[in-house]
DODOPA-66906 format. One record per residue (C-alpha): x, y, z. Coordinates in steps of 0.5 Angstrom, whole numbers, plus 2048, in hexadecimal, padded with zeros to 3 digits. Last residue first. Layout:
XYZ/...
***
This chain:
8318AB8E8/8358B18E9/83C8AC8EB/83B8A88E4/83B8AE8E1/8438AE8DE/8428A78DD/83B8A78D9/83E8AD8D6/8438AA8D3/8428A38D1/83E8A38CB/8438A58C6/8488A08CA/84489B8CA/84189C8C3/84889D8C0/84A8968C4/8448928C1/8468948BA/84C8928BA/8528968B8/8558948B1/85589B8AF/84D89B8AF/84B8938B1/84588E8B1/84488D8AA/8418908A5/8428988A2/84789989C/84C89D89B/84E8A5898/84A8A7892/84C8AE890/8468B288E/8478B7888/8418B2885/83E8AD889/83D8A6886/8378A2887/83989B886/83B89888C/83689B892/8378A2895/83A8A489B/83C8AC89D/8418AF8A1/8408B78A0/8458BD8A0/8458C58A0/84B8C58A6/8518C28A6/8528BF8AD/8588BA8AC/8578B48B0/8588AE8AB/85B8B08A5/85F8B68AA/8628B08AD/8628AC8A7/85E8A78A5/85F8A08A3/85C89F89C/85589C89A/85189C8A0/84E8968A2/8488988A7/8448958AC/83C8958AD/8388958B3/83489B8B1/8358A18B5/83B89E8B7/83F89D8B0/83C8A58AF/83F8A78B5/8468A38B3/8458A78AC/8458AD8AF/84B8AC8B4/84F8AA8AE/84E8B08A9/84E8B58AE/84F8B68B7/84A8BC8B6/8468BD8B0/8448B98AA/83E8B88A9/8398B28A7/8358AF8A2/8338A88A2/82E8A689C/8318A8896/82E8AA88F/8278A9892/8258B088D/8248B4893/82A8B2896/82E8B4890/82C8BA88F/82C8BC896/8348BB896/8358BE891/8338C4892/8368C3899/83D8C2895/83B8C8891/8398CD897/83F8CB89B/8458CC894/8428D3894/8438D489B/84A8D189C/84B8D28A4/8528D28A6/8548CD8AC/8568D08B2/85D8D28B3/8628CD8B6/8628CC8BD/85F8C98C3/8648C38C5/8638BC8C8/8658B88C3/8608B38C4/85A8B78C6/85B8BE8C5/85E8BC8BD/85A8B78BC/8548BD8BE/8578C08B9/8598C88BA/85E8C78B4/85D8C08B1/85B8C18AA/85E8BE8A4/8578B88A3/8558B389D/85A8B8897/8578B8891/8578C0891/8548C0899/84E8BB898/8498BD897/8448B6897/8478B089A/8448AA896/8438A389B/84189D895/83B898899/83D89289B/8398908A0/8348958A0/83189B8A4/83689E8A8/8328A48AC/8338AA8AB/82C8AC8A9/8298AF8A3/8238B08A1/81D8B089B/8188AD8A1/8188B48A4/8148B689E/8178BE89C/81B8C08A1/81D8C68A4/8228C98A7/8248CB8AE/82A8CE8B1/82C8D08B8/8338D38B9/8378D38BF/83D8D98BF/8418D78C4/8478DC8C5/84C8D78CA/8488D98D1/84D8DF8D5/8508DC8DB/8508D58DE/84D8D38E5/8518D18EA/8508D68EF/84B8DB8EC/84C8E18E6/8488DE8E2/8478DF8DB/8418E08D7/83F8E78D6/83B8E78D0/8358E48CE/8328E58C7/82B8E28C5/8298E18BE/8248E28B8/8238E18B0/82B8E08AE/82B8DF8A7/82D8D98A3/82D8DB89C/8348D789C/8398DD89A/8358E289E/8358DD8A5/83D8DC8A3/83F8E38A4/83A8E58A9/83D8DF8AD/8448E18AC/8438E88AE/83F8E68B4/8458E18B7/84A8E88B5/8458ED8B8/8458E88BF/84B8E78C0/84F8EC8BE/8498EF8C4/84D8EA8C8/8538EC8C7/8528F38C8/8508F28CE/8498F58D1/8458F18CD/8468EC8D3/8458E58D1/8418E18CB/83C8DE8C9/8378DF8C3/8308DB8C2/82E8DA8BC/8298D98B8/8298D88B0/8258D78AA/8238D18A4/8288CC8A2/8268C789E/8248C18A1/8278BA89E/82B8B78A5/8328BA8A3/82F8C08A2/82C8C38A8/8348C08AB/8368C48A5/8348CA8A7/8358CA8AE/83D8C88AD/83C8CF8A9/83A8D48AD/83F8D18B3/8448D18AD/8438D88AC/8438DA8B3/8498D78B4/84C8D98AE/84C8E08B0/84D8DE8B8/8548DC8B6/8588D78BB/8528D88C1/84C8D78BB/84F8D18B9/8508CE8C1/8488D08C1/8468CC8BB/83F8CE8BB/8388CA8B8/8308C88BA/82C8C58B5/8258C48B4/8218C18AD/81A8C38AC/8168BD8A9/8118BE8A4/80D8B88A2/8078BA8A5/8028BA8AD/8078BC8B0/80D8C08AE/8128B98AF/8178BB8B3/81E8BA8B1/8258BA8B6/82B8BC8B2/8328B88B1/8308B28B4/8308B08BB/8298B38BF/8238AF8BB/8218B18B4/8198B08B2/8178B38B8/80F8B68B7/80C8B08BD/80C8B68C2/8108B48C7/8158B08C3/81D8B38C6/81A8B38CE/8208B68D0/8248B18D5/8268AD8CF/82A8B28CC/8308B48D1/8328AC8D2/8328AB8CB/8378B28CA/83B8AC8C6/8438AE8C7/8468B48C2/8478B98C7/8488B78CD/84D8B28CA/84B8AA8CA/84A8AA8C2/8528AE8C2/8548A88C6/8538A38C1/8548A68BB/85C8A78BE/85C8A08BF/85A89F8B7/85E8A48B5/8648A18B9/86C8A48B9/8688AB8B5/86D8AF8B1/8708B58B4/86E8BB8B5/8728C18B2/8718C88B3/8698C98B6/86B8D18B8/8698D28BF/8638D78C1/8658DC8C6/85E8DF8C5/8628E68C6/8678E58C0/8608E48BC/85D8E98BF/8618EE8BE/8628EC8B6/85A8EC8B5/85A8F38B9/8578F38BF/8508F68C0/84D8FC8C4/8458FB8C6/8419008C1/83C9018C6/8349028C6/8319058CC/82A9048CC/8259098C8/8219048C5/81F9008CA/8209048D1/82190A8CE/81B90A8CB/8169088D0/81590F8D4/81490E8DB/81090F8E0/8119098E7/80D9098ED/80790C8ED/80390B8F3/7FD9088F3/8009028F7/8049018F1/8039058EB/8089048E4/8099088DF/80D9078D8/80D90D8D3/80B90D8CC/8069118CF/80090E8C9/7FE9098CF/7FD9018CE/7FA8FF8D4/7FB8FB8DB/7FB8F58DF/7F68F18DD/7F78EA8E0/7F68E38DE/7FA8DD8E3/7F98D68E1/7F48D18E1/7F48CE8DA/7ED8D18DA/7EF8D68DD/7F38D88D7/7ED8D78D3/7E88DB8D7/7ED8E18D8/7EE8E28D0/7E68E38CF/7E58E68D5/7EB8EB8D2/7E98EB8CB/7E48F28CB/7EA8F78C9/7EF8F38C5/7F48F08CA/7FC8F28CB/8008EC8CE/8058EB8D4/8078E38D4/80A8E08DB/80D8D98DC/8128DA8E0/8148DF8E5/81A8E48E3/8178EA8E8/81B8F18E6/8138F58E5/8108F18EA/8178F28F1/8178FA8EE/8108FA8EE/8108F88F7/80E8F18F9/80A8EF900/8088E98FE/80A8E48FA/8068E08F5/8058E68F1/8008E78EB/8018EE8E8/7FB8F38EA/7FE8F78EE/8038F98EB/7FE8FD8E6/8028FE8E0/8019038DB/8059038D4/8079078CE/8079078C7/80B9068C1/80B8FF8C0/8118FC8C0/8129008C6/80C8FE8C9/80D8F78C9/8158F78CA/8148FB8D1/80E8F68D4/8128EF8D2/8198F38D5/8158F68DB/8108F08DD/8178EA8DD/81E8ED8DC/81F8E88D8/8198E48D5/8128E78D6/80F8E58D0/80C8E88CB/8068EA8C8/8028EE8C3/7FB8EF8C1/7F88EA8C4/7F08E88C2/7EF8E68BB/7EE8DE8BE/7F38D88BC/7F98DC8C1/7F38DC8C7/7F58D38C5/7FC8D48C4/7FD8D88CB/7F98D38CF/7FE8CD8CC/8048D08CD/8028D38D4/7FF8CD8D6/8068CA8D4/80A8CE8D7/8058CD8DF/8088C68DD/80F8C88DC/8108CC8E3/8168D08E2/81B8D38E9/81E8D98E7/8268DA8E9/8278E18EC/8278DE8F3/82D8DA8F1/8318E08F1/8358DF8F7/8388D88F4/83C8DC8EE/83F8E08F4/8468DF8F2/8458E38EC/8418E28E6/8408E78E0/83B8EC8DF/8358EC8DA/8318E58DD/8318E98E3/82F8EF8E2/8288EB8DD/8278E68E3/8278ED8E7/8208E98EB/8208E28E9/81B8E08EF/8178E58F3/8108E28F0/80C8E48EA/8058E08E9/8058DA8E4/8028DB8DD/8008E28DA/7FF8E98DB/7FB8EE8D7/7FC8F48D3/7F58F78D2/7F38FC8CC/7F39038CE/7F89068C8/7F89008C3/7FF8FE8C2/8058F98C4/80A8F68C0/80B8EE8C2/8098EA8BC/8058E58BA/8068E08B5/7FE8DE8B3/7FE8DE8AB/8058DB8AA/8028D58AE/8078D38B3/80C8CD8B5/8128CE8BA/8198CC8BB/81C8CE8C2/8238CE8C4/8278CF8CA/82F8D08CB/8318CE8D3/8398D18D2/83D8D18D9/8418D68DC/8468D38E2/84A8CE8DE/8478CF8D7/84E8D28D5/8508CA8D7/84D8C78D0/8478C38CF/8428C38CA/83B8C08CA/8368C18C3/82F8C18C2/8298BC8C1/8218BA8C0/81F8BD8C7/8178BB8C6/8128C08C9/80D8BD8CE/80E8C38D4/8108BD8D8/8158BA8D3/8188C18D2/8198C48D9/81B8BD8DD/8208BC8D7/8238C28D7/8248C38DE/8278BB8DE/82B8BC8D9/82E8C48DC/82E8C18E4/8328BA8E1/8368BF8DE/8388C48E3/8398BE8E9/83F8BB8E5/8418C08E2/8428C38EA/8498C08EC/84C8C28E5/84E8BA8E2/8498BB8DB/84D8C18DB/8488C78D9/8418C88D6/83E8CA8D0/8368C78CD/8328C98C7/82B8C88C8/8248C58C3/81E8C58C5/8198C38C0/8118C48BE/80F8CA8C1/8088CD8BE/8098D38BB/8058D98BD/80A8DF8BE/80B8DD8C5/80C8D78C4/8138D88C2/8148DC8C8/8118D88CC/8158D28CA/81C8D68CB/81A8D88D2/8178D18D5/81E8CE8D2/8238D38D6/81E8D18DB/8208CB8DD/8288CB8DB/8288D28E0/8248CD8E4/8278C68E5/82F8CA8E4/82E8CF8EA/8348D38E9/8378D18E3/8308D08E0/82E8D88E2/8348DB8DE/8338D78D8/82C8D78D6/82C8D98CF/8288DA8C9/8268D68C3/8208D78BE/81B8D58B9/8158D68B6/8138D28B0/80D8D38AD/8088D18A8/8038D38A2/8058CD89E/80C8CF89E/8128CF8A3/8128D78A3/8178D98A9/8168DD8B0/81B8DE8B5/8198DF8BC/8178E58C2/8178EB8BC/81D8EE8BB/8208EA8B6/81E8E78B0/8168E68AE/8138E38A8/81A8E08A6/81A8DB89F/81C8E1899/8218E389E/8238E88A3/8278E88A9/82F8E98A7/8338EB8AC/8368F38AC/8318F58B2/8348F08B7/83A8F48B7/8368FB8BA/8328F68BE/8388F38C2/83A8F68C9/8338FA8C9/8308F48C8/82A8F78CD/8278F18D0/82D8ED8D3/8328F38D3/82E8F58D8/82A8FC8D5/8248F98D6/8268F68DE/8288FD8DF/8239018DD/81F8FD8E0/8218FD8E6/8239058E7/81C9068E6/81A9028EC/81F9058F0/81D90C8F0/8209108E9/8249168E9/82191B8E5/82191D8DD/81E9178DC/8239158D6/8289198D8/8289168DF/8299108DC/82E9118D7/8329148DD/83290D8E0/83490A8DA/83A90E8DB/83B90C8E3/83A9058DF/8359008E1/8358FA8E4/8308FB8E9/8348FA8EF/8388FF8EC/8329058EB/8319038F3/8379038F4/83890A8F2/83290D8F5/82B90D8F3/8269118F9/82290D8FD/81E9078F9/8179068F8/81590E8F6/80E9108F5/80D9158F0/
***
């Protein structure tokens, strides 16, 4: 065997990002040292990106399974049954690392990823979604940061003619230096052609599709498994660079071969580029593979197989065909003028070889580089040591609000809380013509086209809930989703999820980590909600200059749910003068009692303590059964739910959607008006109806909530981020 490499020293094991012991695995693995080509792929499928290896034994207590899923996790997507013989195919991943350090393209190509992996199993893309986390609006970076990630989202999104129909943004200082950039896809399939990835055949063609590979995003996956240092700049170089019209070719060349009888299996070349997408395809099959190195499109010359196999070039497919389909195969990619090349074949070896020059450069088993990577049972902080190590204060007292009204005020212009209009209207949200919800609701809705259906999308984490207690922040991450899907009539069907955390190699991390899946497990079983597919992305924290440290755990959660006719839907808008305001789920009669880790709490008193607020499982499925009950039966024609900033904050958005005030029948307290209290809905329903186990509470009319005017709730909810922006534009 020709070696590419001289001999692996210790640094050179560093550099790649394994361990002396991981190291020692690998030479057990091949009974020998590896060349330099080997070693890359070993390090990159057994990065923290690829492998789990930090979160797989955790992950494997989640709830996967349902009457209404197809396919739950370990293929590209979820898959879950809509009825009529259809699909839906979703899924969340992240691109935190490569958006803060080049925020157009790592946003870009986050995007072109996730929907890759979602057309990849033969659905069509119908929606984008995202789930957003960046620092101090006033950090000296944010500014360029978030107008990189909008515009990178936008500009891959609107031109690959997919429409991004909603998400999520937070900001908190422990995003500093380390930035969350979330992505979603929800696409729509037959249930008769879903195709999967696990390779077969001996002799039959693996293929190669779409755009040439080049030097770009090479150690894309190391990088996105190790924390940030000063260096953040230096690593540009491992950022890919998207191409969204050559994704559209590609979408739409893949769906018209996936119409025919010729793919076996697919898979797109995502993290860790020709290896992961190669590895994950023969071992899902049980089979071996050849590689002709010389075949793969390049645009670069002179590249080595080390530089192919690691390359995270976009818009690239790898497929098996049956025997006698490549012609076939060829014309239809070359008709949407991309690149096709056969380069290799299934082989019974169970072993990956590669040929370069018509040497061979690489001859390795493939079960330790899937099945066999290292799994660790990270260290954890008991519950009580992670509490005293959180530092998190108790509430105490808390003086009464001098001003609800002023207070409403700041807190529709806090970070937060204020309109993400400025962030929605560069993405291209009715592409398509399927949107029947816009951005600013509780839930986009996409009509399944051609029908009445309508998928319902939501994307939900409470990232300071999960700091002061990662169990009830990951149930409350869960069940916010839940009920955002249920306050506009869908029913809750599945769950994807991207998880963010920081170096499990700290206990208090991994506490974390197991006590954020703990809840989410727990509230997942207790709503039939399971969790069909996800993304964990470790290592976020920044030891820069300036920068944070450790991400608060940031559990994101993508939700769909399904609704029968997207004309029986609910929206949050005030509909009527003088239409009765109801509270659903109320704590024990009570309009609200939780400040604890309040947005008011943060923003008026300006303190973060308090416990999180506890999750009721039960008290959520009932108020959400109730909830589409009422809606499918046009008992009520606004729904919307409580979250952050309570009671008040959810009447004033709904007065602003629909240009109409409410009078409340008593003044509220602080806790009344501010308070968090989870499992809650405010509806509006004409006089006349009544709500049983509702508590009625105003009257929507006139133009002011808590007697401040509607025009000076819009300015400040509309202000913020066209103020803090206007430099970027």
């Amino acid at each position: 065997m020709s070696s590419t490499a001289p001999h692996i020293t210790p640094e050179i094991v560093a550099e790649h990002g394994l361990s002396p012991e991981e190291y020692d695995r690998v030479l057990k693995a091949i009974g020998r040292e590896p060349n330099l080509t080997e070693l890359g792929i070993f390090s990159v499928m057994w990065s923290e990106h690829c492998s789990y290896k930090s979160s797989k034994i955790h992950l494997m207590k989640l709830p996967t399974t349902g009457p209404q899923v197809i396919c739950g996790p370990g293929e590209n997507a979820g898959v879950v049954d809509i009825g009529d013989g259809q699909a839906a195919i979703f899924k969340m991943e992240s691109h935190n690392h490569p958006s803060y350090i080049e925020p157009y393209q790592g946003a870009a190509t986050g995007v072109g990823g996730i929907l890759r992996d979602v057309f990849t199993m033969g659905a069509r893309p119908v929606a984008n979604m995202n789930a957003l986390r960046f620092g101090r609006p006033d950090h000296p970076k944010m500014r360029h940061l978030i107008s990189g990630v909008v515009r990178g989202i936008g500009g891959y999104g609107n031109c690959v003619g997919v429409p991004t129909v909603g998400g999520e943004v937070n900001f908190h200082p422990a995003y500093d230096g380390n930035i969350l950039v979330n992505a979603m896809t929800v696409g729509i399939a037959d249930t008769d052609k879903i195709f999967y990835s696990a390779a077969s055949g001996v002799g039959n063609s693996i293929v190669y599709v779409g755009s040439k590979t080049g030097r770009d995003g090479i150690h894309g996956a190391t990088m996105a498994s190790a924390d940030f240092g000063d260096d953040a700049d230096a690593k540009r170089p491992t950022v890919q660079v998207g191409d969204p019209f050559t994704e559209k070719l590609l979408i739409e060349a893949c769906l018209e071969l996936m119409a025919s009888d010729a793919i076996v299996a697919i898979q797109d070349m995502g993290a860790a580029g020709l290896t992961s997408s190669s590895v994950e395809m023969a071992s899902k099959g049980g089979v071996g593979l050849l590689l002709n190195m010389d075949a793969v499109p390049q645009r670069e010359t002179g590249m080595t197989a080390y530089e192919m196999m690691l390359s995270e070039s976009q818009e690239r497919m790898l497929m098996v065909l049956k025997p006698g389909r490549e012609a076939f195969a060829e014309a239809i990619f070359h008709k949407w003028e991309l690149d096709f090349a056969v380069i290799g074949e299934v082989t019974d070896t169970g072993r990956m070889v590669l040929v370069h020059h018509g040497e061979t450069v690489c001859d390795i088993p493939l079960a330790p580089l899937a099945d066999d990577a290292p799994l660790y049972d990270r260290p954890s902080m008991p519950v009580d040591d992670y509490k005293a190590w959180s530092g998190v204060q108790p509430l105490g007292d808390i003086p009464e609000s001098t001003d609800i009204g002023a207070d409403l005020i700041t807190l529709m212009g806090s970070p937060d809380i204020a309109s993400r209009r400025w962030i929605w209207e560069q993405y291209d949200h009715m592409v398509g013509a399927d949107t029947v919800q816009r951005p600013g609701g509780d839930a986009a809705v996409v009509r399944v086209h051609g029908s009445s259906k309508g998928i319902a999308i939501s994307t939900d984490c409470t990232p300071r809930y999960c700091y002061a207690d990662p169990y009830e922040g990951g149930k409350q991450a869960i069940a916010e989703c839940y009920r955002n899907l249920s306050a506009v009539g869908a029913k809750p069907l599945a769950v994807t999820n991207c998880l963010n955390f920081a170096n499990p190699q700290r206990p208090e991390i991994m506490a974390q980590l197991t006590g954020c899946l703990d809840g989410m497990g727990d509230a997942c079983r207790a709503l039939d909600f399971p969790i069909v597919s996800g993304n964990v992305s470790l290592y976020n924290e920044s030891k820069a200059t300036g920068g944070g440290s450790a991400i608060l755990p940031t559990p994101a959660i993508g939700g769909i749910g399904l609704l029968a006719d997207v004309d029986v839907m609910a929206t949050v808008a005030f509909k009527n003068e003088g239409d009765a305001i109801w509270l659903i789920g109320g704590p024990e009669g009570a309009l609200g009692t939780h400040l604890g880790q309040s947005i008011w709490l943060r923003e008026i008193a300006g303190r973060e303590a308090g416990e999180a607020p506890k999750v009721d499982l039960a008290a959520e499925r009932a108020n959400a059964d109730m909830i589409r009950t009422l809606v499918a039966s046009g008992s009520v024609n606004a729904v919307h739910d409580i979250a952050d900033g309570g009671l008040i904050v959810t009447i004033a958005e709904m007065a602003l959607a629909g240009k109409i005030g409410a009078q409340l029948d008593d003044t509220l307290s602080t806790a009344a008006a501010f308070g968090e209290d989870q499992g809650r809905y405010v509806v509006t329903a004409s006089h006349g109806i009544d709500i049983p186990g509702a508590i009625r509470i105003g009257t929507t009319g006139g133009s002011t909530v808590a007697g401040v005017a509607l025009t000076d709730l819009r300015a400040a909810h509309e202000g913020f981020f066209p103020k803090l922006m206007d430099s970027e534009l």
